[in-house]
C-alpha positions in Angstrom: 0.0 0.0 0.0 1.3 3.4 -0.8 2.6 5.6 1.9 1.0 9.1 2.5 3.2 11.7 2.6 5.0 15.1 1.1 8.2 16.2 -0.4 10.1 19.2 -1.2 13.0 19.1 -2.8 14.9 21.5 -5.1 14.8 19.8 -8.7 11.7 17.7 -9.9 13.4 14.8 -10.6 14.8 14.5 -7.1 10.9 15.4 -5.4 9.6 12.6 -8.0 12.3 9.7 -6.8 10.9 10.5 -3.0 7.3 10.2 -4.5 7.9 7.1 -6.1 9.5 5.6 -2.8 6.1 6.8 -0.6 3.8 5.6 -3.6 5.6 2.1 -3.2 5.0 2.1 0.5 7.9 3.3 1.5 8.3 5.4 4.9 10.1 9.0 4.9 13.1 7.8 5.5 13.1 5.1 2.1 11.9 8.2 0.6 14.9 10.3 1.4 17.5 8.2 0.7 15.9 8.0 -2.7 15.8 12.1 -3.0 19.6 12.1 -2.2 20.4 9.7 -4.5 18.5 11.4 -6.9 19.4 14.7 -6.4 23.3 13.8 -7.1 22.4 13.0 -10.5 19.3 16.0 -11.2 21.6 18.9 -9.1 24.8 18.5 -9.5 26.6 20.8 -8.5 24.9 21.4 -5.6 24.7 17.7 -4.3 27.2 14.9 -5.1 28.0 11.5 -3.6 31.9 12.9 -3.4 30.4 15.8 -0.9 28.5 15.9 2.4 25.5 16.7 4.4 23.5 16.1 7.1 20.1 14.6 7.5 18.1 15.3 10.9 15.6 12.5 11.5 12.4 12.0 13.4 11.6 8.4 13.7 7.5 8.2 14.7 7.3 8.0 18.7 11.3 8.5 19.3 13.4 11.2 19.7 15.0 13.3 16.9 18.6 12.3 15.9 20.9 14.5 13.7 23.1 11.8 10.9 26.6 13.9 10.8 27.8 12.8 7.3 29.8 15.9 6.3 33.8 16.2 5.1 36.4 15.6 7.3 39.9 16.6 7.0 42.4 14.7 5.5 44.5 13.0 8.3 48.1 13.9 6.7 49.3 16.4 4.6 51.4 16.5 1.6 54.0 19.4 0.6 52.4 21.9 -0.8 54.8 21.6 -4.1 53.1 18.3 -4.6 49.1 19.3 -4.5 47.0 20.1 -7.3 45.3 23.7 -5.5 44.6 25.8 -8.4 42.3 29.2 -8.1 39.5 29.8 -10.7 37.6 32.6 -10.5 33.3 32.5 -10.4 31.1 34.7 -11.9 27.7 35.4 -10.3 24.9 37.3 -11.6 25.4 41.4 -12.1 29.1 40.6 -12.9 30.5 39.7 -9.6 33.1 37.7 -9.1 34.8 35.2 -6.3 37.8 32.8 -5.9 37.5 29.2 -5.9 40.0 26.7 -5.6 39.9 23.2 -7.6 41.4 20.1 -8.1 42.5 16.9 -5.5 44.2 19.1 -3.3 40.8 20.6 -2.4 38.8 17.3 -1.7 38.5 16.7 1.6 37.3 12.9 3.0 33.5 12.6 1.6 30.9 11.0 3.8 27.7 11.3 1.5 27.9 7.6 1.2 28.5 6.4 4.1 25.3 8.7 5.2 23.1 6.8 3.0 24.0 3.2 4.2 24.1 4.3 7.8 20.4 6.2 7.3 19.6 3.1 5.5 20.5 0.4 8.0 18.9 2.4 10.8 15.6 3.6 9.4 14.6 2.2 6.0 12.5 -0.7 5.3 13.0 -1.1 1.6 16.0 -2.4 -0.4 18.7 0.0 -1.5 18.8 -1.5 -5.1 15.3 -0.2 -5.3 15.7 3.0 -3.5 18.6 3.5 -5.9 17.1 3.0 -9.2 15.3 6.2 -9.8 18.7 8.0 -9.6 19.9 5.2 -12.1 17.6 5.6 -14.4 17.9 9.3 -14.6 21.7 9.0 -14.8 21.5 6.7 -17.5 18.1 8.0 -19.7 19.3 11.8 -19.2 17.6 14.6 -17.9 17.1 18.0 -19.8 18.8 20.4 -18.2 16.5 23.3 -16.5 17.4 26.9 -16.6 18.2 27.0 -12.6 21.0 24.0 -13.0 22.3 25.7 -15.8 22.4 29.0 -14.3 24.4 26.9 -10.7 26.5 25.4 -13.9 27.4 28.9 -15.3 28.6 29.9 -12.2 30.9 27.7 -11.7 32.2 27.0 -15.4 36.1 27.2 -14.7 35.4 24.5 -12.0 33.3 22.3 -14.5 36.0 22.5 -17.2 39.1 21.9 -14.7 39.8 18.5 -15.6 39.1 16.2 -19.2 36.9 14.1 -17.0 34.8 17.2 -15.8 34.6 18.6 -19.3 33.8 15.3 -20.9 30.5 15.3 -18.4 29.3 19.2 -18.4 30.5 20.3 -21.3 28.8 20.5 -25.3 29.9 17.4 -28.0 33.4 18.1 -29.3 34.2 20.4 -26.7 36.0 18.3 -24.6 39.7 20.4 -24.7 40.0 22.9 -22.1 41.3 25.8 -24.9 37.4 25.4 -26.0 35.1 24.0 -23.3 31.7 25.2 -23.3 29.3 24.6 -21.4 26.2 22.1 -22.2 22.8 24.1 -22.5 19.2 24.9 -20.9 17.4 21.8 -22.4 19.7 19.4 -23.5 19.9 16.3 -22.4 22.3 15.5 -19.9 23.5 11.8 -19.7 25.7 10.7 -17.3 26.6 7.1 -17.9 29.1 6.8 -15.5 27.2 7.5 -12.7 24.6 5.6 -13.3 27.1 2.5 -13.3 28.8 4.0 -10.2 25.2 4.4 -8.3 24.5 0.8 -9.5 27.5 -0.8 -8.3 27.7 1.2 -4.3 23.7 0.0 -4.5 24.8 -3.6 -4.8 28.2 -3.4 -2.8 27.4 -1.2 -0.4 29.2 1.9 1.6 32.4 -0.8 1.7 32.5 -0.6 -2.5 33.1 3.2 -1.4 35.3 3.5 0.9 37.2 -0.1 1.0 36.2 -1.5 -2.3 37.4 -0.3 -6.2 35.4 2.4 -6.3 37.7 4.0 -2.9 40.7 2.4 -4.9 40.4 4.5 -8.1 39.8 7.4 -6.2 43.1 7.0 -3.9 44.8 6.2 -7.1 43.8 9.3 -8.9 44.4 11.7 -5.5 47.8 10.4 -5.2 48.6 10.8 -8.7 47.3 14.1 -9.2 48.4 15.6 -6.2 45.5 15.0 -3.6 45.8 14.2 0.4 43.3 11.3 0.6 44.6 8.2 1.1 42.8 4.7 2.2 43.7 5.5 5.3 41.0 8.4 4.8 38.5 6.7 3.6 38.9 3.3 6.0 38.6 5.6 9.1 35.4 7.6 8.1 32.3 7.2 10.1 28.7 8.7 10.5 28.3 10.3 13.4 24.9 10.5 15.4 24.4 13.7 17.0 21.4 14.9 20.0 20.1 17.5 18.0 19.5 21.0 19.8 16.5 21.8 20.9 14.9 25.4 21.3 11.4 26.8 22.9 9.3 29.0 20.2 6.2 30.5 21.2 3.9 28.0 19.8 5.9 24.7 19.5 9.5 24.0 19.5 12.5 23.7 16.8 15.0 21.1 16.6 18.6 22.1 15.3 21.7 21.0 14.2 24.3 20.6 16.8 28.4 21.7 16.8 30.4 21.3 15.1 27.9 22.7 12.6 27.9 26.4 13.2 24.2 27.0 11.6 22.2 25.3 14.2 23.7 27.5 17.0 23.0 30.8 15.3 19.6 30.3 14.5 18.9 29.2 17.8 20.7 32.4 19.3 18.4 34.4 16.7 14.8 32.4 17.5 16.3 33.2 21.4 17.1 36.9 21.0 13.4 36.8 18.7 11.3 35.0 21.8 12.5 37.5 24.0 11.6 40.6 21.9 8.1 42.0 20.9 8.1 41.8 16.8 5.2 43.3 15.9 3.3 42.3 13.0 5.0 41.0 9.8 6.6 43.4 7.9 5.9 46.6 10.4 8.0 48.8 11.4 8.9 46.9 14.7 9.3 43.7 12.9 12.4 45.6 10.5 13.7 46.7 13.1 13.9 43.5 15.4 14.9 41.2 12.8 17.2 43.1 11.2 18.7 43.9 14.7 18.8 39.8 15.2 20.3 39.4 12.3 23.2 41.5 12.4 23.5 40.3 16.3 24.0 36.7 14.8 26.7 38.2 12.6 28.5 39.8 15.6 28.2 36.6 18.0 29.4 34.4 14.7 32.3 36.7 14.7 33.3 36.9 18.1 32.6 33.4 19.4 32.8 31.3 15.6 29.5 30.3 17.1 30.2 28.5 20.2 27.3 26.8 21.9 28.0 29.5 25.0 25.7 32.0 23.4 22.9 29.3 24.1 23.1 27.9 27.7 26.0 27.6 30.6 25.2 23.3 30.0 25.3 23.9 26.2 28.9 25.6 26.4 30.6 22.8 28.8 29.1 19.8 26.7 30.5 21.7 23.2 32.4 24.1 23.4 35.6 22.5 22.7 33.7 21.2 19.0 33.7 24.2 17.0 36.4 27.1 17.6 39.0 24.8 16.0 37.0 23.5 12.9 37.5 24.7 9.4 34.4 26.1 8.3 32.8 24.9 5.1 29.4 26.7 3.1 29.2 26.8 -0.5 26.3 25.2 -2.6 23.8 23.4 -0.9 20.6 21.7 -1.9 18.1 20.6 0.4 15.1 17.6 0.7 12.1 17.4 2.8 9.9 14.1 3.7 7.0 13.7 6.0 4.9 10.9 6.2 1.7 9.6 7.5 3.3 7.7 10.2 4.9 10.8 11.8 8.2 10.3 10.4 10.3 13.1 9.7 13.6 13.3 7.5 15.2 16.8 6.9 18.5 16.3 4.2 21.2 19.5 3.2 23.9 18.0 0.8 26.6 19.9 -0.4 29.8 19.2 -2.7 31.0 23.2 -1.7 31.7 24.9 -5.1 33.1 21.5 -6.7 36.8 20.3 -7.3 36.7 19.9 -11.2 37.9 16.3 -10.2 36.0 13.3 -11.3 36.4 9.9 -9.7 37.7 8.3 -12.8 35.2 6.4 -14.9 32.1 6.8 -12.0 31.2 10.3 -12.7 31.4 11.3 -9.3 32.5 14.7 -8.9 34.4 15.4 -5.8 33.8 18.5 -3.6 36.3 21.4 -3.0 35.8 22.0 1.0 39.6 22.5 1.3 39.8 25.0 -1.1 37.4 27.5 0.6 38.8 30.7 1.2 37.2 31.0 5.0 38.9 27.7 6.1 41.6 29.7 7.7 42.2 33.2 8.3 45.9 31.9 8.6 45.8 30.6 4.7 45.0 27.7 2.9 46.0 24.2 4.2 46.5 25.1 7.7 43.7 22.9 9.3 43.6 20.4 11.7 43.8 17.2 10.7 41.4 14.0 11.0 38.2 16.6 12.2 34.9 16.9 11.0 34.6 20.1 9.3 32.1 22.1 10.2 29.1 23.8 8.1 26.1 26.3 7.8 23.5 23.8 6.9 20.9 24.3 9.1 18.4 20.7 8.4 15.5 20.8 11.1 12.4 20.1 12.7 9.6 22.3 13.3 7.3 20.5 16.3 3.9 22.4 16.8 2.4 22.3 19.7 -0.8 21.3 18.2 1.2 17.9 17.4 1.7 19.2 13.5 5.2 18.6 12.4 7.4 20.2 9.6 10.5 19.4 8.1 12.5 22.4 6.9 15.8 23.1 5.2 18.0 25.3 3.0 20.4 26.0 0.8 22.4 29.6 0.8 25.7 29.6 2.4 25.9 32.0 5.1 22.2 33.1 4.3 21.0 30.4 5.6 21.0 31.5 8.9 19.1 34.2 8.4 16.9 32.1 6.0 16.2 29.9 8.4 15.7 32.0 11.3 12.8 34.1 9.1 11.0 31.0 8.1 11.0 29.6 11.5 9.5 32.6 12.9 7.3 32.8 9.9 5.9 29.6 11.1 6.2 29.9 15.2 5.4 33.7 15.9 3.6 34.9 13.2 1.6 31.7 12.3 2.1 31.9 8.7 1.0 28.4 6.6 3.9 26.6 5.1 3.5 28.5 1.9 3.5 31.5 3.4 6.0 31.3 5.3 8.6 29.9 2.6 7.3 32.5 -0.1 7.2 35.7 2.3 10.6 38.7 1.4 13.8 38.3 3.4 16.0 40.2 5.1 19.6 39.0 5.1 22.3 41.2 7.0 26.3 40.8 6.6 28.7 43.1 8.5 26.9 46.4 8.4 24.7 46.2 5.4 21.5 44.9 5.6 20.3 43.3 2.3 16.5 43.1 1.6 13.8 41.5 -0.8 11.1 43.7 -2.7 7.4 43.2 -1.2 8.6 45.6 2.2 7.0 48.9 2.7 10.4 51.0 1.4 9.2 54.5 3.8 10.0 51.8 6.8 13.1 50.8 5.3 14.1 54.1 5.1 13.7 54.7 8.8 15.8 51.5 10.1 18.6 51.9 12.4 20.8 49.8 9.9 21.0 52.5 6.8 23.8 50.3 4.9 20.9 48.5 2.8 20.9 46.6 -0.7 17.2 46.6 -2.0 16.9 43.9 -4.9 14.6 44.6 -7.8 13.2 40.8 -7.1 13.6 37.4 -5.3 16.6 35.5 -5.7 18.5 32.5 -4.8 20.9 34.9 -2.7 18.2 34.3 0.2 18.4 30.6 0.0 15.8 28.1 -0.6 13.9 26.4 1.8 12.1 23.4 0.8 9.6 22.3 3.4 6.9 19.5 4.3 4.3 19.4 6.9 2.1 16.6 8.5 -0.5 17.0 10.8 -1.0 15.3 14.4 -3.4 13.3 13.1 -1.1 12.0 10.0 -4.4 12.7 7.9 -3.4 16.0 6.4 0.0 17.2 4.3 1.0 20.1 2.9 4.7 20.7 1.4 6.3 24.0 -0.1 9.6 24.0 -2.9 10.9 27.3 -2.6 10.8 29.2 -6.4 13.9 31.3 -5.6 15.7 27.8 -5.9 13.6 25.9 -8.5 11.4 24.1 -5.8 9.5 21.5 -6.3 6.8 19.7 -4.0 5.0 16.3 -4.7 1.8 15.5 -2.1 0.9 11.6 -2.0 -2.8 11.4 -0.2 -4.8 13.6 1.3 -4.0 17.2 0.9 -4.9 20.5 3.5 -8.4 21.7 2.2 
């Protein structure tokens, strides 16, 4: 019998592999595993099985547990003569541009594998092989490429076209050779053979074909050779780690957070704590600008001062982690998020990233590997100065939303270092202004960096005007700058579903049964 239920996801091909699961009578958890599988292939540069992520889980009747699958650092390093770190420079929209760094000396240990085997073995009930095939298919049938992925592409075009591999997956027939790469386009077909093998072969072997077997081989093989620090000593030692999640009071129900060494969890709870103990007004007022933006830009301050230590929460917070974060390189490029609720009261919440992407392929699997090293805010004391053999921490920000009427949401977001404030808005969207799911995701934004205050159209401009923060950025219209929250809901009585894909990041939401009237 089919399972009721709702996902949101950010491509439809990824929403449609979760639908498929729940329409097979799988539970949220099968339906999740199928989503990230999915979205490696459908987003990939946002999501891939050489990156990491998080997924925070709500089993029906048990507590919420947060599944800690994110990069760690190598656990040696190499002379520097001997990496392959090369800069390439990004181009967002309006011109701008940012450094990136590429090739094997910017992977660091992936664990996006391992979290699907471990997620698997806990809390699914159907076979991988099955759970698997909708990303198979994809990979091998093709799937035409939407204007949103090939916008995520654009950006990053120096990255795609690093390597022969890369170019030979993103890149148009016959432009293969670096001189004339060029980029595949809106509505082609994009087949990824490879992949499809590689995603066939983990599905039958498991995470030991990964990270013991030939897939972990040729990947050690091509690191050393081309000037990378993983080793199988990397990849032998990795493990998923099972956090408590945090948990924070609203006003109407409670939110449930990831923990350290994740730095995005903290913040928003500091921000929903600073926003419970502050009169906001009504949405969009004058007191509401004020407050938020004055959160906001206190979240900024406490990030900078503390690198978002667990102290700004609770005495008993800061003795049980304060040690996890202050030393941990900080990771938070592209993200992609997944949502599943189901009729049973599970809960899955799933953030993947593969940071801006290495330009390295695993040779012959497709499997692109991530660039976490390479980030420029891993060390204010330069590149390659990290710790070695630690988790690396990360904005993503998967959580639970736990009414006190007994509904239940499952929220997330991609956005880098917007998605605290991303998060934090939707939350109290959703909590303090009781907004329904779709009006919470689809309301304007506020996002505030440093001293300057960046804000969404749809806010009355005369209050704008009068804010204490006058350092302000007014967009002409909604953008993926302000994330992309893709969220699911489920009521206390498991009768009633509702499910949001944000539009700023090509959302997409698929409702199996009964739907809110």
């Amino acid at each position: 019998m089919k399972t009721h239920g709702a996902v949101a996801a950010g491509h439809e091909v990824t929403a449609q592999a979760a639908a498929r699961v729940l329409d097979d009578g799988g539970n949220a958890f099968d339906a999740v595993i199928a989503a990230m599988w999915a979205a490696c292939v459908a987003e990939p540069v946002l999501a891939s099985l050489g990156g990491g992520g998080f997924v925070m889980a709500r089993p029906a009747g048990e507590p919420p547990r947060l599944y800690d699958f994110f990069v760690e650092t190598p656990l040696d390093k190499r002379g520097r003569e001997e990496l392959e770190f090369e800069s390439r420079m990004a181009t967002f929209a309006g011109g701008v541009t940012q450094e990136f760094h590429g090739g094997y000396g910017s992977a660091a240990t992936p664990g996006v594998v391992a979290g699907l085997f471990r997620l698997h073995a806990d809390l699914a009930g159907l076979p991988m092989a099955q759970l698997a095939e909708p990303a198979i298919a994809a990979a091998r049938d093709g799937i035409e490429l939407n204007a949103f992925q090939r916008y995520v592409m654009g950006i990053v075009e120096p990255l795609l076209g690093f390597s022969q591999e890369s170019r030979a997956i993103f890149g148009k027939a016959g432009h293969e050779h670096q001189a004339e790469f060029s980029l595949i386009d809106e509505g082609t077909l994009h087949k990824q053979p490879d992949l499809a093998s590689a995603i066939d072969y983990l599905a039958q072997t498991g995470a030991d074909g990964f990270y013991r077997g030939d897939l972990g081989r040729a990947l050690v093989d091509a690191s050393t050779t081309c000037g990378g620090y993983l080793t199988d000593a990397d990849l032998a030692s990795y493990r998923v780690l099972v956090r408590d999640p945090l948990l924070v009071a609203g006003r109407n129900g409670r939110f449930v957070l990831n923990p350290p060494p994740a730095s995005g969890g903290v913040l928003v709870g500091f921000g929903l704590k600073l926003a419970r103990q502050m009169g906001l007004g009504s949405f969009g007022s004058a007191r509401y600008l004020e407050a938020v933006s004055r959160i906001l830009h206190a979240t900024g301050l406490v990030r900078g001062e503390y690198g978002a230590s667990p102290a700004i929460l609770s005495d008993e917070l800061c003795e049980r982690y304060q040690s996890l974060i202050g030393e941990r390189p900080l990771s938070q490029r592209g993200t992609t998020h997944i949502s599943v609720v189901d009729q049973h009261g599970n809960l899955a919440a799933a953030t993947l990233s593969n940071g801006s992407s290495s330009g390295r392929v695993v040779p012959k699997t497709g499997i692109m590997m991530n660039n976490m090293l390479g980030e420029a805010d891993l060390s204010t004391e330069g590149f390659h100065n990290w710790p070695c053999g630690v988790r690396m921490t990360s904005m993503m920000t998967p959580a639970l939303y736990l009414g006190a009427d007994g509904s239940s949401v499952a929220l997330g977001s991609g956005g880098s270092s917007r998605i605290r404030s991303t998060m934090l808005q939707v939350m109290l969207n959703i909590d303090a202004f009781d907004m329904t799911l779709h009006g919470a995701v689809s309301a304007p934004r506020l996002h505030v960096e440093d001293d300057l205050l960046s804000v969404e159209p749809g806010f009355d401009t005369a209050l704008l005007d009068s804010l204490s923060l006058e350092n302000q950025q007014r967009w002409d219209t909604e953008d993926m700058f302000f994330g992309g929250v893709h969220a699911a809901k489920v009521s206390a009585d498991g009768n009633t579903f509702s499910a949001v894909g944000d539009a700023r990041r090509n959302g997409h939401h698929i409702i199996i049964g009964s739907e809110p009237s």
